[in-house]
Every structure is written in structure tokens, then in C-alpha cells.
C-alpha positions in Angstrom: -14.9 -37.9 77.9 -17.7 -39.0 80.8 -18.1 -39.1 84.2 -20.9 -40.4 86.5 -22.9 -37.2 85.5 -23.1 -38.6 81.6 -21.2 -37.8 78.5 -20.2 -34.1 77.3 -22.9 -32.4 74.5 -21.1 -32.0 71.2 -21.5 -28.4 69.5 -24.2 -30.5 67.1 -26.3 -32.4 70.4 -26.8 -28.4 71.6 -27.6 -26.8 68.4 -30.5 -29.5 67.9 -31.6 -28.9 71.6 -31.7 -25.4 71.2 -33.8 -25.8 67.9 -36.0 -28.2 70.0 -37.2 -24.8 71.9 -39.4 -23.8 69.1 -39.4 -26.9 66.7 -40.5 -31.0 67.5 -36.6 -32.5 66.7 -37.6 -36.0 66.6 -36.0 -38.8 64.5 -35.9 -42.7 64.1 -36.9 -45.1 62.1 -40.2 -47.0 60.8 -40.1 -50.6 60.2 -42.7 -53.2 58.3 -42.8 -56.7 58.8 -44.0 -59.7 57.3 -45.4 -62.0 59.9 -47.9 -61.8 62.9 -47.5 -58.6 65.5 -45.7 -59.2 68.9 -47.9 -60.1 71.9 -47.7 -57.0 74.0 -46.3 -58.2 76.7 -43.4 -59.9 74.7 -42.4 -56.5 73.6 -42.7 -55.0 76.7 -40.4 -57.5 77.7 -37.9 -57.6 75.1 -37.6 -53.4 75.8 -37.2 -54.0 79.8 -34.6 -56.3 78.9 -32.5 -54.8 76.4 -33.2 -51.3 77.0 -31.5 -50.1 80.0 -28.0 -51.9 78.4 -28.4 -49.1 75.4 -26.6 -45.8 76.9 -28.0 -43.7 74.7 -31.5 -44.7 75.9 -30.6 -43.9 79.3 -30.2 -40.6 79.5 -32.6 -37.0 79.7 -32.0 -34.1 77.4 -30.6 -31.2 80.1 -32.8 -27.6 80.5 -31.3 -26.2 77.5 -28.1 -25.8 75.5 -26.4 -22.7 77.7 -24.1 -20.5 76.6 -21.5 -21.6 74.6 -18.6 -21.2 78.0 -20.8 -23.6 79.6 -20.4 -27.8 78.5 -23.7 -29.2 79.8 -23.6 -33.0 80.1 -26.6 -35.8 79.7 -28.0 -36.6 82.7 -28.8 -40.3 83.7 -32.4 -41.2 84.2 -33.5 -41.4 87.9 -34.7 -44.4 88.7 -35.1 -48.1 86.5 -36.8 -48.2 83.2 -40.4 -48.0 83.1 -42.0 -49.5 79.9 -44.6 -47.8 80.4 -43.3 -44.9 79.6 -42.3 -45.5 75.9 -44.3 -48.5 74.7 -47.4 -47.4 73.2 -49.1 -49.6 71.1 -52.4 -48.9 68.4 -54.5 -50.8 66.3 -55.2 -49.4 63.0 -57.0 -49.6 59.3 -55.1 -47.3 57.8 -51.6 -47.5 58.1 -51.1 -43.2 56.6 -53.7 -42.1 58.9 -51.3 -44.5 62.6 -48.3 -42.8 61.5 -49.8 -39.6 61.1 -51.1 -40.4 65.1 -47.5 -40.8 65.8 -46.0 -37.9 64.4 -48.5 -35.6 66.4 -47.9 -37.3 69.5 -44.9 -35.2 71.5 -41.5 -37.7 72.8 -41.4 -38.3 76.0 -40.0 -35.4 78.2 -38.7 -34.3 81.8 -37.1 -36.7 83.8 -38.0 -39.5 81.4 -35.6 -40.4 78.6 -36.8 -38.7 75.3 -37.7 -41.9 72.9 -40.6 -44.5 72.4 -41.6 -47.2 70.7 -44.9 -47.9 68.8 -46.7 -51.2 68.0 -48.5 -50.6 64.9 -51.0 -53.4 64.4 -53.2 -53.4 61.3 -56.8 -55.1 61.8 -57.3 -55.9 58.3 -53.7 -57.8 57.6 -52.6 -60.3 60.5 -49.8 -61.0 58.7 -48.1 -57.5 58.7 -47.2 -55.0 61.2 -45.6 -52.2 61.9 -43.1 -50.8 64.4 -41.5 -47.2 65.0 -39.0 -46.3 66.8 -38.5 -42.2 67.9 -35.7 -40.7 69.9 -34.8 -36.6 70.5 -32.9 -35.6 67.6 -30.2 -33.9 70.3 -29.6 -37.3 71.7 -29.8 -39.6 68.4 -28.8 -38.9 65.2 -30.5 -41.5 62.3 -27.4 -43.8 62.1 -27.5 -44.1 66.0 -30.9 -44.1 66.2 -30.7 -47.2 64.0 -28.3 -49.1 65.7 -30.3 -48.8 69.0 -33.6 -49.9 67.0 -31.8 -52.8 65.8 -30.4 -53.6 69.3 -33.8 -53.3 70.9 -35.6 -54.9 68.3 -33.5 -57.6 66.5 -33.9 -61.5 67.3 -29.8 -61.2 67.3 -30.0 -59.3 70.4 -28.1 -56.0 71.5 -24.8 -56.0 69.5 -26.1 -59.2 67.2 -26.8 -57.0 64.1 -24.1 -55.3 61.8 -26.3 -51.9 61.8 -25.0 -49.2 59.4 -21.7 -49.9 57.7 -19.3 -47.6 60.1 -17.1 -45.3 58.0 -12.8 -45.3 59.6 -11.1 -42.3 59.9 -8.7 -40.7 57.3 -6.9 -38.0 57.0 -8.5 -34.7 56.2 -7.3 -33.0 52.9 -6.8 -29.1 52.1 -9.0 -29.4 49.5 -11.6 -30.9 51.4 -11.0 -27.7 54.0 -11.6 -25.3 51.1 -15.0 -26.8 50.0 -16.3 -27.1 53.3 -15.4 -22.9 53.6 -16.7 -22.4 49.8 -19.9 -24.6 50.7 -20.1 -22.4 53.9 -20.4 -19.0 51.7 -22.7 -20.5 49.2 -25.0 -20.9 52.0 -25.7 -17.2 52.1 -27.7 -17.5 49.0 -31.1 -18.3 48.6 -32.5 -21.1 46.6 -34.6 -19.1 44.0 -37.4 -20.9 42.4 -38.5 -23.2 44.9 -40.7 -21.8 46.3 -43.3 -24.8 46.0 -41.2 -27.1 48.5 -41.4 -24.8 51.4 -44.8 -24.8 53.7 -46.4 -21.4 53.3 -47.8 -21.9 57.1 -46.2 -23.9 60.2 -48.2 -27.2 60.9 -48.6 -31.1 61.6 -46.0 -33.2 59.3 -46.8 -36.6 57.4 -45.0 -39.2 56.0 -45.1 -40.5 52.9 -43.3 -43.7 50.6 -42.5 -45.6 47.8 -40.4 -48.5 47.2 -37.8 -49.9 44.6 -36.6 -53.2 44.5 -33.2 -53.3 45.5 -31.8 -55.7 42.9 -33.0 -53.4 40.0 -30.9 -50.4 41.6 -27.9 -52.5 42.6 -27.4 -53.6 39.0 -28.1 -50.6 37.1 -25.7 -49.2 39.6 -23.1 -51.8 39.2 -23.5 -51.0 35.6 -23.0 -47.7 35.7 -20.0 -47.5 38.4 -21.9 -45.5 41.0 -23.3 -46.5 44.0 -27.2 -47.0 45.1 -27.5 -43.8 46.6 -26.4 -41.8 43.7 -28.9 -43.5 41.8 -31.2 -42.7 44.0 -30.2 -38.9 44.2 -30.4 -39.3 40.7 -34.2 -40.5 40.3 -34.6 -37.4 42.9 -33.5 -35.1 40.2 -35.9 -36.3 37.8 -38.8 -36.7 40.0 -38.6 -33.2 41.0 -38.5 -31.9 37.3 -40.7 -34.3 36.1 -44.6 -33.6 37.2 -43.5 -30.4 39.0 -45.6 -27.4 39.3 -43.5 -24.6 37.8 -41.6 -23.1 41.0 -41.3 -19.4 39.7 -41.9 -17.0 37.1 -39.5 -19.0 34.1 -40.5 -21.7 32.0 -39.3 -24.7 34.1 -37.8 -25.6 37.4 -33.7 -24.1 37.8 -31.4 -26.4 36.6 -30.0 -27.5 39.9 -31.5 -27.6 43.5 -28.7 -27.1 46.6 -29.9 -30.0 49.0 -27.8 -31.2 52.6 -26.8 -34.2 52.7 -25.9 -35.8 55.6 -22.8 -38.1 56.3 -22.5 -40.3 59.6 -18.9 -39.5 61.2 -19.5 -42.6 63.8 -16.6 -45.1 63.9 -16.8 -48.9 64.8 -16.4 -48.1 68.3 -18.9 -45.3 68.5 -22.3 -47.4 68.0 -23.9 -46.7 71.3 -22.4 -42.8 71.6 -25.3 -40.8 72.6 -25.6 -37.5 70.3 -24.9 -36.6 66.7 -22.0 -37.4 64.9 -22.9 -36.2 61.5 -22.0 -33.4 59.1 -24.1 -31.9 56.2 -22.6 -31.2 53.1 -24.2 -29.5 49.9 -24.9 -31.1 46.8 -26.3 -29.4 43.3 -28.9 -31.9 42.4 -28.6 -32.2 38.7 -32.8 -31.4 38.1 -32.0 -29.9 34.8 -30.7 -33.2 33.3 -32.0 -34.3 30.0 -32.4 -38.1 31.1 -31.5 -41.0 34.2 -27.9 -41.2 32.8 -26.9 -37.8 32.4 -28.4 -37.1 36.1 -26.6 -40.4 37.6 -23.2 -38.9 35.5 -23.4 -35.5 37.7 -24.6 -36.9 41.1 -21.8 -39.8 40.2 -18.9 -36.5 40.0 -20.5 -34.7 42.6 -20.4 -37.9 45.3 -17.1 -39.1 44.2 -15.9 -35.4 44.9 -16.4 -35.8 48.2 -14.7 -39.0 48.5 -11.7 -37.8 46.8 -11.4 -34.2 49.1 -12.5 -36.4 52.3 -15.4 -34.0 53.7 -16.1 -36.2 55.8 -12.8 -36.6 57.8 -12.3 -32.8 57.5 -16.0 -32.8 59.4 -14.5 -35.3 61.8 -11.7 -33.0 62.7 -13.8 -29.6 62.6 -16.1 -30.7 65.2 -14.0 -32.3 67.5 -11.8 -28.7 67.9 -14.5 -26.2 66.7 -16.1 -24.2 69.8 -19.7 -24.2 70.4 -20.5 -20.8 69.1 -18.6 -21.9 65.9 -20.6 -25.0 65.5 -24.0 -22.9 65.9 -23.2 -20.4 64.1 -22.7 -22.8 61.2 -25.5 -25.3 61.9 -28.0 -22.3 61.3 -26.0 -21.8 58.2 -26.8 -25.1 56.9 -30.1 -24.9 58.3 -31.6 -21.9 56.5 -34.4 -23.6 54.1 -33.9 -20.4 52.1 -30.4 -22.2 50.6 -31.0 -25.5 51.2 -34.9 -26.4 51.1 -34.1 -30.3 50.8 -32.5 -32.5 53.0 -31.4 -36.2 51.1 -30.2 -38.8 53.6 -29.2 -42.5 53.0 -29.3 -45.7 55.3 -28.7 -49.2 54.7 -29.7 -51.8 56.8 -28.6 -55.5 57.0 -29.9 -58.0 54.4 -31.6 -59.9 57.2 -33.1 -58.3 60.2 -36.2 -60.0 62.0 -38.0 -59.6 64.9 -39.8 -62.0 66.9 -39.8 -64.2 64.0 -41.0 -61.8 62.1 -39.0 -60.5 58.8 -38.2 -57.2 58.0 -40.1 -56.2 54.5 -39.5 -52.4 54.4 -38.5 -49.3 56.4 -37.6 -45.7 56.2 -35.5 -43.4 58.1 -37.3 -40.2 58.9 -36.7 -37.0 60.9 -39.5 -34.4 61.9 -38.8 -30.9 61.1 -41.7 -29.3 62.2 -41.5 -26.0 60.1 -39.4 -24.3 58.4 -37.7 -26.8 56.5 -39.2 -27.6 53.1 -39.1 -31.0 53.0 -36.8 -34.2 54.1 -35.8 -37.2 52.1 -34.3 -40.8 53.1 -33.0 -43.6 50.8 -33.4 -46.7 53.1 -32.4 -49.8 52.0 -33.7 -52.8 53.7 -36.0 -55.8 53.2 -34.5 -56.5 49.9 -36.6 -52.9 48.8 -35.4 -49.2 48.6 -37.6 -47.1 49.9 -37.5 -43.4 49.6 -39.8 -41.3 52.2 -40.8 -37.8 52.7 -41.3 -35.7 55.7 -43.0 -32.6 54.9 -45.2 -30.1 56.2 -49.0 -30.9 55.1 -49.6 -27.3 54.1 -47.0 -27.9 51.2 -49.2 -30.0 49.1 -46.7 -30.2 46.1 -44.0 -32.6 47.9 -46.9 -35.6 48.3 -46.5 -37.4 45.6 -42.3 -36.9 45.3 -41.9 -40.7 46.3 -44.3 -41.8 43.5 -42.4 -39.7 40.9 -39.2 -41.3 42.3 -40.6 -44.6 42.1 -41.8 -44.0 38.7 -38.7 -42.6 37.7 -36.7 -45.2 38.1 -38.8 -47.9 36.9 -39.5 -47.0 34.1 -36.1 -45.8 33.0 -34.3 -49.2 34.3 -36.6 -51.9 33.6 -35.8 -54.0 30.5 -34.1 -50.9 29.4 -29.8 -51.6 28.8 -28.0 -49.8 30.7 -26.1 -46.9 28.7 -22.2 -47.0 28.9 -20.8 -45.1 32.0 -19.0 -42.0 29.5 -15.6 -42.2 31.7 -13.8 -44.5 33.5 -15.8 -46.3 36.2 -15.2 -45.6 40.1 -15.1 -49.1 41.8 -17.7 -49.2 44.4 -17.2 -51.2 47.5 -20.4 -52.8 49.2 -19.9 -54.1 53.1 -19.5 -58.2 52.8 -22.1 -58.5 54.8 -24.9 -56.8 53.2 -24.3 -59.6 50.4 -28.2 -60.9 50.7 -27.9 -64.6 50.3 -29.2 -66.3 47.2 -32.2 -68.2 48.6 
């Protein structure tokens, strides 16, 4: 529903703007590429271009979220674009110490629309750089944000790229009501015994990586019936009892961690929607497994459950008729790093993206917490790597070196290792045609 004012705020868009009063609620997406930087002006170009043909780029977040009678709307930018504004570029020779630059500096704000773009150009390596793209959490969500990255970005042009595989509707099951409700009251209780992943004291974020090739994960997963992410879940499992300070007063880590993870509710027609279309659901990562298999066996059940009881289109349906209070009430719920410390998301990207001739090598999806939230994780699959990244608060010292375990993980449990017999029937796992990489 729009009107010349701009589109309505979802319950979700308003919950993230109200958390944006005392939190940074920034997301997007950073992206390495193999091949000389952009002249400036090119990419100042290319944004003037394609930008103002991007609605979601075109709007400013309203005062405040309002009370929950009131249905505040996005309000168009005043005015044309103005590179200027969200084009910033930096030279660097450290590539941790540019992004960490980044995340300090605050979006864009006022009557300016509430993303920008960075030019990350290394001076010891002319033949790589880096670009990262940052919107308002309240007006993006990571799937969105990446569709308008690749639109602004992509040698395709707007609409020329695939983006994220887009999930159809179904039909929402009672089951699938009853675990969202159960998930719900599970939320009320605290996640004992990790106490390591939370930051003792609010503070600057940082990112950190590691990368997997992608044809090791996609044919141990083939093998075992699951898809990439789960086996990537999976490796999370392991790297946070492997290595792991103990968390509390037993003799190990608890057997399970609750984590959110996120599921994009957009539809093919819904690319360029402005806002979040996404719903968290709770997963027990299996950190008490014995070994790779048995975790990817539980994360395996635990995914395929939500297929089966169709979360996701019983999320579709709740937001669409909850009311705002409704929607708040339960987005602090989720929220609460005392019952979920960890958030896990996924994104795939398509095989082949480049940018002013450029190819795309790497990337990671990330999303700025600020403080309280322990830490967050993303799966991002592109540049024929996956790369799994952590946001977390630099106070909580013990999350560094999670990608490196994760990395380690999974190395060194698939490599010239044969894969062990999935111990029931297989679930058929359906990849998009066209992230089929081509053979050369």
C-alpha cells in the first residue's frame, strides 16, 4: 500500500527504528574484487545513474516509530541525488584496520537517505579492492540490502543480476503456528553458560572472516543430503566447542546454544520493497556433538523441521495481520541476548557478479549491533568461496578467532576425508539453476 508520501512501515521497519534510538542499526554487505579499483568518478557515476531508480534508496527514515495507532510512512528525499552524500572513498594498508574506519563512521541522517557506499582501495595490491555497501537496518534488511548492492554495483545493471534466490509463498501449517508460540515461550529463558559471547561493556564493533571454498562444502553437502548452510551451522557448532574458553562453572560448554536465525520472507516481486521482510526463528545449535557428522545430522533435522512446519509462511502471514504493539512486543522477545546470544544468517550470491570489469572474489553479509547482542554470524556464499563473518563487540575478545575455528573446522574434517553415510534417508536439496557456476 503507497501513496505519494512513500510506502507504510511494517511492525518490523519500526521496531528496528525504535532500537536505532539507542543502538547504530546498520546493515549491508562487503565485497572483494579481483581486478583494478574504479576511477572515482566512474563510481560516482555509475551511483548517480542507477541510484535514484532504486526505491528503497530514495527514501529518509521518519522522526521515530510512534505509537503503535499511528502508521508512519517513508518519506521521499527532497531534492535529486547527491553523490556526495554517500560516496566516500579511502585508501588503505590494512584492510582490518578500513573496515574498522567504516564501522565507526555514523549512516547518513536527516533529510538525506540513510546508506553509503565505500571505495576501499588497498596501496599495497593494485589488483584488489574493496567495496561496502551500508543502509539503515529499518529501511533494508540483508537480502534487500543485497539486491540494491547488486543493482548499483553489477556490470548487468539495475535488475541484470538474479540476487538472492526469492522464496514463493505457501500455505502456513498448524504445526508451524505451534512452534512459532513454543519458540515464543522459550524465549523467556536465558542462555546459561555463555557468558563469554556477550560484551561485558558497550563499545566500537569489528569485523572479522574466514573463507571455505565452496566446492568442498557443496559436495560434502551433496553427500550428506543437507544443504550448505547446514553445514555451515554445523562447523559453527564445532568451532564454538572446540578452542572455547569454558563459558561457566561446568566442565565444558552446554550442549546446545539457542541462536536466531533469520529467514527472508521477500517474494519475486518484492526485490526493491523498502523495509524488512524477515522473521527469526530459534535453532539449538548442536555444540555438544561428538564430531562434523553427528552435528550436520541435528542441524540437518532441525532445518528440515522448519521446512516441513513452514515457519516461514506462518511468519509471512503473522506479520502481514499482527498489530504493531504485537510485532514489538515480540521482536524484543527475540532480541534479548540473554536467550539468544547468536545470530546465524545465510546469503548466496550469484556465481558470477563483477563490477567494472572487476570479479567478485569474496563477500560477507554483516549487520552492526552496537551492544547488547553478543555476537552476529553470516554464511555468504559468493566468489566461488564461503565466507563466514563476525560482528562483535571488541570488548568480547573471545568471539575473534570464531571464523578461524570455523574454517578450521571444516577443513580439516572434509578434506580427503570420505564422507560418512547420511544415517537416514536423504532430503533432496534443490539449488537455484542459476547459481550452477560454469565449468570454466
Amino acid at each position: 500500500m503507497t501513496d505519494a508520501r512513500g510506502p507504510l512501515l511494517n511492525g518490523a521497519d519500526r521496531f528496528m527504528l525504535n532500537r536505532a534510538r539507542t543502538q547504530r542499526q546498520a546493515t549491508g554487505l562487503v565485497l572483494d574484487f579481483s581486478g583494478p579499483a574504479p576511477p572515482t568518478e566512474a563510481l560516482r557515476e555509475r551511483l548517480a545513474e542507477r541510484a535514484p531508480l532504486i526505491g528503497p534508496l530514495r527514501y529518509v527514515t521518519p522522526a521515530g516509530g510512534g505509537p503503535s495507532w499511528r502508521r508512519p510512512r517513508w518519506r521521499p528525499a527532497e531534492g535529486g541525488f547527491v553523490p556526495a552524500h554517500h560516496l566516500r572513498v579511502r585508501e588503505h594498508a590494512d584492510p582490518v584496520a578500513a573496515l574498522d574506519e567504516v564501522m565507526r563512521v555514523p549512516l547518513p541522517g536527516g533529510e538525506v537517505p540513510p546508506w553509503d557506499l565505500w571505495l576501499l582501495r588497498s596501496s599495497t595490491a593494485a589488483d584488489r579492492f574493496r567495496l561496502c555497501f551500508r543502509v539503515h537496518h529499518a529501511l533494508q534488511d540483508g537480502v534487500g540490502a543485497a539486491h540494491s548492492t547488486l543493482d548499483l554495483l553489477d556490470d548487468q545493471g539495475p535488475g541484470g543480476s538474479p540476487g538472492p534466490w526469492s522464496y514463493p509463498p505457501g500455505r502456513p501449517t498448524a504445526r508451524g503456528a505451534l512452534r512459532v508460540l513454543g519458540d515464543l515461550g522459550r524465549s523467556y529463558r536465558p542462555a546459561g553458560g555463555w557468558e563469554a559471547l556477550r560484551p561485558p561493556v558497550p563499545g566500537p564493533t569489528r569485523i572479522v572472516h574466514a573463507d571455505v571454498p565452496e566446492a568442498l562444502l557443496q559436495e560434502a553437502a551433496r553427500g550428506w543430503g543437507v544443504s550448505v548452510n547446514d553445514l555451515c551451522l554445523a562447523g559453527l557448532a564445532r568451532a564454538l566447542r572446540g578452542g572455547w574458553p569454558r563459558p561457566g562453572a561446568g566442565d565444558g560448554p552446554p550442549a546446545t546454544l539457542p541462536v536466531q536465525v533469520p529467514m527472508s520472507l521477500r517474494g519475486a516481486d518484492e526485490r526493491s520493497a523498502p523495509g524488512n521482510l524477515t522473521a527469526l526463528f530459534r535453532l539449538e545449535l548442536p555444540v555438544g556433538a561428538d564430531d562434523l557428522a553427528q552435528a550436520v545430522r541435528r542441524v540437518g533435522a532441525a532445518t528440515g523441521a522448519f521446512r516441513d512446519t513452514r515457519l516461514r509462511d506462518v511468519a509471512r502471514v503473522a506479520a502481514a495481520v499482527s498489530p504493531y504493539a504485537v510485532t514489538e512486543w515480540t521482536g524484543h522477545r527475540l532480541a534479548d541476548p540473554r536467550a539468544l546470544p547468536l545470530i546465524a544468517s545465510s546469503l548466496t550470491l550469484p556465481g558470477v557478479v563483477a563490477a567494472f570489469g572487476a570479479r567478485l572474489v569474496g563477500g560477507a553479509m554483516f549487520y552492526d549491533p552496537w551492544f547488547p547482542l553478543g555476537a552476529y554470524v553470516s554464511f555468504t556464499r559468493a566468489g566461488g568461496v564461503v565466507r563466514c563473518a563476525v560482528v562483535h563487540a571488541r570488548s568480547a575478545s573471545a568471539v575473534r578467532t570464531l571464523p578461524e575455528r570455523w574454517a578450521r573446522e571444516l577443513c580439516e574434517s572434509l578434506a580427503g576425508v570420505p564422507r560418512p553415510p547420511w544415517p537416514s534417508r536423504p532430503r533432496r536439496v534443490v539449488t537455484p539453476r542459476w547459481y550452477e557456476r560454469p565449468s570454466s
